[in-house]
MARNU-438222 format. One line per field, with one value per residue (C-alpha): x, y, z. Coordinates in steps of 0.2 Angstrom, whole numbers. Each point is the difference from the previous one (the first is absolute). Layout:
<recs>
X = X,...
Y = Y,...
Z = Z,...
</recs>
This chain:
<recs>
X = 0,6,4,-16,-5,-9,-19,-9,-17,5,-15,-13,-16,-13,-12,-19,-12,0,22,13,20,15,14,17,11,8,-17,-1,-17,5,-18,-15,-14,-9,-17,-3,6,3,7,15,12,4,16,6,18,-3,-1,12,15,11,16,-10,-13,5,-10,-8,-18,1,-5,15,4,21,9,17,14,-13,4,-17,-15,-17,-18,-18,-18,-7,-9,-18,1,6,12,18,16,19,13,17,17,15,18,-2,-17,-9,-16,-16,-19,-8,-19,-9,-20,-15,-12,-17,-14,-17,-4,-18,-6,10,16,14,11,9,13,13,16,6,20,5,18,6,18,8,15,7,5,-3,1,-12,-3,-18,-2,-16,-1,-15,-2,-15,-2,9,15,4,-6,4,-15,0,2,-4,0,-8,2,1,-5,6,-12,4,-11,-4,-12,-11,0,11,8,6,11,-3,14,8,16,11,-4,15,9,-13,1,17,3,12,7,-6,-1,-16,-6,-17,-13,-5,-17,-4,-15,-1,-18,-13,2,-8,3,1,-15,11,19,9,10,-18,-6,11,0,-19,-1,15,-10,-19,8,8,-14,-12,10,3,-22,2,10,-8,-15,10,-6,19,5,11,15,10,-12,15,2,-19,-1,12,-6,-20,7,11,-15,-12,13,-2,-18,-4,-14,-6,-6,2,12,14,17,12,13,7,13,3,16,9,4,-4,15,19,3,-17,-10,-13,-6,-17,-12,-11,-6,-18,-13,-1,-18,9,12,-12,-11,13,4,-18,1,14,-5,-18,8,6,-18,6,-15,1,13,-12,-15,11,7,-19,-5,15,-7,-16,4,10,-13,-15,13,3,-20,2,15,18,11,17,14,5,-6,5,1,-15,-9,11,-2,16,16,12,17,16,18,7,16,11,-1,13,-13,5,17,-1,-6,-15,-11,-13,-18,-14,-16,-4,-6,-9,-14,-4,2,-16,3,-14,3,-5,-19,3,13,-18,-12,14,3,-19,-8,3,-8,-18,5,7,-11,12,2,-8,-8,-2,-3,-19,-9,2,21,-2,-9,17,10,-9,4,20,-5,-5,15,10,-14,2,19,8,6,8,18,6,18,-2,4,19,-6,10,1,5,-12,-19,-6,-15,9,-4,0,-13,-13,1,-2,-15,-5,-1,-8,-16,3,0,-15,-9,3,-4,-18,-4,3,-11,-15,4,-2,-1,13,11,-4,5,19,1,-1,12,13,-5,7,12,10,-3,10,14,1,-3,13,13,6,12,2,21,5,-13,-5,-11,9,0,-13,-13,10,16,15,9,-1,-7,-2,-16,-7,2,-14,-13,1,-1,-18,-5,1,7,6,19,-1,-8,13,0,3,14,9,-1,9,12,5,0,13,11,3,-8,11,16,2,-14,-3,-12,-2,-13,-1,14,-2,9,-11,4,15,7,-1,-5,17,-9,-11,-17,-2,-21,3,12,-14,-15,13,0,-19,-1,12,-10,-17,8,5,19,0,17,7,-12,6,19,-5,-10,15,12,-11,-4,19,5,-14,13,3,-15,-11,-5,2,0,-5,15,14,15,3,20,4,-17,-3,-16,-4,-15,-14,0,-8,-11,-18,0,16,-8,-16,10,8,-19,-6,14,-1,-19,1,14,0,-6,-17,-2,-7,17,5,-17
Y = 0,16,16,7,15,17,0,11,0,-7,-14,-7,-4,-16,-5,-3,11,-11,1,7,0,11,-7,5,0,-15,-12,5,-2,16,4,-8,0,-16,-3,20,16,7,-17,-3,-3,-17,7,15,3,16,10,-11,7,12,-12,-1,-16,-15,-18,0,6,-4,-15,0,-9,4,-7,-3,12,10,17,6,0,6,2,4,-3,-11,15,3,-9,-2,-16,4,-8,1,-4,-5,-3,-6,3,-15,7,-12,5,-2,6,3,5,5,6,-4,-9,10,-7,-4,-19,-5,16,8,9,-12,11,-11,7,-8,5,-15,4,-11,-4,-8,2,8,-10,-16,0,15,-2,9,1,5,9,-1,11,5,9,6,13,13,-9,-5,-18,-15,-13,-18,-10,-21,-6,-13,-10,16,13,10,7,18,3,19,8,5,-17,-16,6,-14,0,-16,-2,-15,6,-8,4,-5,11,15,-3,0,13,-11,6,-13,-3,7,-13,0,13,0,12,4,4,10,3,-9,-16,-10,-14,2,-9,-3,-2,14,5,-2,11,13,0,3,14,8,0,4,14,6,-5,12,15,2,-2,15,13,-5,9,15,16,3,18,-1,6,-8,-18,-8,12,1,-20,-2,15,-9,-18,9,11,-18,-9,12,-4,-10,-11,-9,17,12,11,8,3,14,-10,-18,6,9,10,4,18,14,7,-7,0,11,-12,3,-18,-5,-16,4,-19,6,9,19,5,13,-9,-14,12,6,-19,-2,13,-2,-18,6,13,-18,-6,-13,2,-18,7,15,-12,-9,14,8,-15,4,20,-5,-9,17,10,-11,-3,19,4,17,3,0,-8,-5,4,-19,-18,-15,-11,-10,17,1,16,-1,1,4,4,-7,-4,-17,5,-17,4,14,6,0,4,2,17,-4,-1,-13,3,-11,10,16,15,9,-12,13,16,11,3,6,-1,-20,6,7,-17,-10,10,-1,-18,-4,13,-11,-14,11,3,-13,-13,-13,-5,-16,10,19,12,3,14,-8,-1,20,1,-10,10,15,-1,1,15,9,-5,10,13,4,-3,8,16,-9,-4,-17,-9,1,-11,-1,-7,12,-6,17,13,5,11,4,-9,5,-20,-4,16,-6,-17,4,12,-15,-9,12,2,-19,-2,15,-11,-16,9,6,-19,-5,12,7,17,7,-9,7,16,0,-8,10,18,-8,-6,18,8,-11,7,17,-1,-10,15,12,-7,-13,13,11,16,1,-18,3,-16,-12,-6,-17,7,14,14,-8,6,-15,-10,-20,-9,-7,16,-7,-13,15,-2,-18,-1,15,13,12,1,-3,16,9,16,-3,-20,6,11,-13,-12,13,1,-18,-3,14,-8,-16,-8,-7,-2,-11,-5,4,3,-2,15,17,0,-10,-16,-10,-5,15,7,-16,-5,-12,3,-8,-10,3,19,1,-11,13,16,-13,0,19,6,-9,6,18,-2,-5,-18,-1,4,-14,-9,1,-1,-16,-7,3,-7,-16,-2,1,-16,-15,-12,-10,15,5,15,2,17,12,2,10,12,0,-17,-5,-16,-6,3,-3,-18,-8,-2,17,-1,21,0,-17,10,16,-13,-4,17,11,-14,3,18,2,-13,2,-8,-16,7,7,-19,-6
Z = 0,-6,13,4,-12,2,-1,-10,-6,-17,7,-13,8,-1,11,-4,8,18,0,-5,-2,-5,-9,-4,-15,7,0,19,9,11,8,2,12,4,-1,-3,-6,18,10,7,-16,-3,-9,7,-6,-9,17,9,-13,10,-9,-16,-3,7,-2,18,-3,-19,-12,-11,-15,-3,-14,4,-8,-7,-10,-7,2,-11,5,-8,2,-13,-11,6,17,18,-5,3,-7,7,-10,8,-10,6,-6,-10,-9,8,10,7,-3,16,-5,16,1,13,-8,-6,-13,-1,8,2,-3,12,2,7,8,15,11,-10,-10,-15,-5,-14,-4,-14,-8,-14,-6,4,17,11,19,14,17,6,17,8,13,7,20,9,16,-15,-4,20,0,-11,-4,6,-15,-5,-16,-8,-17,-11,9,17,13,9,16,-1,15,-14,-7,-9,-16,-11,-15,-10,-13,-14,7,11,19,7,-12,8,18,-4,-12,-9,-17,-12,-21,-9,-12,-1,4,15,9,19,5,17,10,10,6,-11,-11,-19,-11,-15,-3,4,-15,-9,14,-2,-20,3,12,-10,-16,6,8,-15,-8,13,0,-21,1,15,-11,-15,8,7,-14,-2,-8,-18,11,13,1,8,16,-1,3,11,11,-1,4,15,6,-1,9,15,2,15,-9,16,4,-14,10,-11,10,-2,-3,4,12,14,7,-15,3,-11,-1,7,19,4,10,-11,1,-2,0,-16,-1,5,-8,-2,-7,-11,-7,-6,-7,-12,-4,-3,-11,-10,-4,-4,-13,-9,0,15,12,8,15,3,3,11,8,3,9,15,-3,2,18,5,-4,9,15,3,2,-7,14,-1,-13,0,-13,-1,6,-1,-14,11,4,16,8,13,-10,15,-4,8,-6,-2,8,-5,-21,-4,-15,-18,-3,20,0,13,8,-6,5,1,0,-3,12,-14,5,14,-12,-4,-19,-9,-16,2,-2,-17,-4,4,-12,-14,2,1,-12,-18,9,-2,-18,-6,-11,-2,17,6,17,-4,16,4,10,16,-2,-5,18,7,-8,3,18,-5,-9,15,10,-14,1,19,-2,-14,9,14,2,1,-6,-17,-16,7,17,10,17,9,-7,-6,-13,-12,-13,-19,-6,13,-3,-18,1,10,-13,-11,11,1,-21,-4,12,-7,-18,7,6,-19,-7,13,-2,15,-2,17,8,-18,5,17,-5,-13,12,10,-11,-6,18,2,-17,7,17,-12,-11,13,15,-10,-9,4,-9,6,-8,-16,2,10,15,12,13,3,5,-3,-12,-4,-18,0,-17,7,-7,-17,4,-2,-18,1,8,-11,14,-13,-18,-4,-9,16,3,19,-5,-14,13,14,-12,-5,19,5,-17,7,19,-1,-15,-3,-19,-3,17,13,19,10,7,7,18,13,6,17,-9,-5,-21,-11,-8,-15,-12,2,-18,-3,5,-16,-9,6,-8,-16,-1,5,-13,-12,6,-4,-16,2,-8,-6,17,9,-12,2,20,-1,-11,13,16,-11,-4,20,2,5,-14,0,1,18,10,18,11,-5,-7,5,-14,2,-5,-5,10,8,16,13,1,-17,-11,2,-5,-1,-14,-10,-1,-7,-12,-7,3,-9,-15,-2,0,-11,-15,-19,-2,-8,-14,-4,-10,0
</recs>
């Protein structure tokens, strides 16, 4: 086994809507949380990795003397293929994927990763290190074996790894010959139906097979339709299906930016976020996660009886999320801490009433979905609307979940401004003309104390809070959700100031003022996608253009992008891979490509 090396987030994601895992340029299994998104990672090594990666806390297939190696997705689907040469020439092909397709009329989607090796060349040699730990990387599993398969006893259950290869050789991580293919598959304990190499071979091509009949339904634009696809299998693959709950991201406590302490667990489900990821997929004609994601708003909604909502949740519908450090993982690269949990659970944002309304509103609209939203949901939602109503003028933590501090923030008074505004339209489709009326005044004030008290006269633009004088790209949402035209002079004048102190190149920040961490050193990757979309709302396509080009050519190479990137050197930084940025991906793509009838 080589020295250990650097990590990075050069990772290529698969999982299947129930798991997920991250995996290395070195056909490393480097994170994975076992039996969900949010447990206590089976393979932890990426934030264990102070010395660089090791093989504890990782499922590792090395080839011996090994000088290259070469990784993509197989086009159009979530299958993933490693290939490792030795100085010889010779190699492996390590194909890796959960299992997802239609069986019975239903979706088989088990907790369960398949790897399948076989050998390129005559003779290469391997050794597989299978490595997985619980209690977050402090405590090693029991193991037994039996005939062909082993048996690790987790607390959250038995794992077992059934495999045609030689179980001495992976108990003992001996270095041994290649000859033959060999597959493991890794999940619940339970005995295979059918031969495993038939088994594996199967599930490898119905879920090829499943995701090629996916994104052969995704309304792709003329432009770009390889970022577009990956971004919409990536966004997919965050969905918790069980539930319909879309996470952040698949990891948690890769900082933002280096040596910051800016670590976060995004492996839970912000309202806002999903809303966007509902959106962008939508915007592709892909409304099967949005119904599936309506069902978890629906129970967040019913739950909060017209009272408090939170910004997050579990994956489950969790409402306690609490925060603490697992103090024995040095973090990724070592720059600590690692959280589990997140204390945003206890923030008063507001803008999460208007994240609802946008993320529900389609569903009253839209005829193609199997369940459209009736009068008596408009009455549900109704009572969200009234919580952005009475709320929209008082300070809370804002989008950026600052811990330390409480304003009127801009993004919230206008979310819930488009919280009255959707409502007000959902009332007109419904023949409910009164109740139209009544969100229509109110989304109608609401814009008035937004023009009247967000912006300020000194800056010439609208600023991050009522009152306040400091710039925040949030801002640019307000031509997003049709708050204001692009070519708006206070909205042209704002963008002009947010492009002077805000921007680095093509690069954006979040916002100017120090945070509880001091002055934000990275910019945050969908800020620099919502200045994409902006400058091509006013008119400046060949500069949106020329942006967008530059934020898809910093995506690692198999395509994904993670929270930020640090505009020096360009690398990635923060939890990976980011819903927000793969959303800018599909966004900036849909908004800026020729039309189809430009070669048809």
């Amino acid at each position: 086994m080589k020295t250990p090396v650097q990590a990075t987030l050069n990772l290529a994601l698969i999982g299947n809507c129930t798991i997920s895992a991250l995996i290395d340029t070195q056909a490393r299994l480097v994170w994975c949380c076992m039996p969900r998104f949010d447990a206590d990672p089976t393979f932890h090594a990426l934030l264990d990795s102070r010395d660089g990666v090791g093989i504890d806390g990782t499922f590792t297939i090395n080839l011996h003397n090994q000088v290259r190696s070469e990784q993509q997705y197989d086009a159009g689907t979530a299958v993933f293929r490693t290939r490792l040469y030795d100085v010889d020439g010779q190699g492996v092909e390590v194909t890796d994927f959960a299992p997802r397709f239609s069986d019975h009329g239903r979706t088989f989607r088990p907790s369960q990763f398949v790897r399948r090796v076989r050998p390129l060349g005559a003779a290469p040699r391997i050794r597989v290190f299978l490595r997985p730990r619980y209690d977050w990387g402090a405590k090693v599993p029991e193991t037994t074996s039996g005939s062909n398969h082993l048996r690790f006893v987790m607390p959250s259950g038995v794992l077992r790894l059934t495999t045609n290869a030689p179980l001495s050789y992976i108990t003992q991580e001996t270095l041994f010959t290649l000859r033959e293919p060999i597959s493991f598959l890794l999940g619940p304990d339970e005995t295979l139906e059918g031969g495993l190499e038939t088994t594996a071979r199967r599930f490898e091509e119905q879920t090829c097979r499943y995701w090629r009949q996916w994104t052969r339904g995704l309304a792709v634009p003329l432009e770009w339709q390889d970022e577009v696809i990956r971004a919409a299998i990536t966004l997919k693959l965050c969905q918790f299906e069980d539930t319909g709950a879309i996470v952040a991201a698949m990891t948690t406590s890769i900082p933002e930016a280096p040596a910051t302490q800016r670590t976060w667990d995004y492996r839970y489900c912000w309202l806002r976020d999903a809303f966007f990821v509902v959106r962008a997929l939508n915007s592709l004609a892909e409304v099967g996660t949005m119904e599936d994601y309506l069902r978890w708003l629906h129970n967040i909604a019913q739950d909060a009886r017209g009272g408090h909502v939170q910004p997050l949740y579990g994956i489950g519908l969790e409402k306690e999320l609490p925060e603490y450090v697992v103090a024995h993982l040095s973090g990724y690269r070592g720059m600590g801490p690692v959280r589990v949990g997140n204390q945003a659970y206890k923030h008063h944002q507001y803008d999460v009433y208007g994240n609802i309304i946008l993320g529900a509103s389609q569903s009253f609209h839209d005829r193609r979905l199997f369940r459209r939203s009736d009068l008596a949901d408009f009455v549900m939602f109704e009572s969200v609307g009234e919580r952005a109503w009475a709320l929209y003028d008082q300070p809370d933590a804002g989008m950026w979940e600052l811990r330390t501090r409480a304003r009127i923030h801009t993004s919230s008074a206008l979310m819930c401004w488009a919280a009255c505004d959707r409502l007000a339209k959902v009332a007109r489709t419904l023949n409910a003309a009164e109740r139209a009326v009544l969100w229509q005044q109110r989304a109608d004030t609401i814009k008035e104390r937004i023009h009247a008290e967000a912006w300020s006269g000194r800056r010439n633009a609208f600023v991050e809070s009522f009152g306040g004088e400091h710039l925040d790209a949030s801002v640019l949402l307000m031509a997003e959700v049709g708050f204001i035209d692009a070519r708006d002079e206070r909205f042209l004048k704002t963008f002009a100031q947010l492009e002077r102190y805000l921007c680095d190149g093509p690069f954006m920040r979040r916002y100017e003022e120090a945070d509880d961490f001091g002055k934000p050193e990275t910019a945050f990757n969908v800020c620099s996608f919502w200045r994409v979309d902006a400058l091509a709302r006013i008119g400046r396509a060949a500069d949106a253009r020329d942006i967008f080009d530059v934020m898809l050519s910093h995506c690692n190479p198999v395509g994904l992008l993670s929270e930020d990137i640090a505009q020096g050197t360009g690398e990635l930084w923060g939890n990976f891979p980011q819903t927000y940025s793969m959303v800018g991906i599909i966004n900036g793509a849909v908004r800026l490509s020729r039309p189809w009838d430009d070669v048809i």
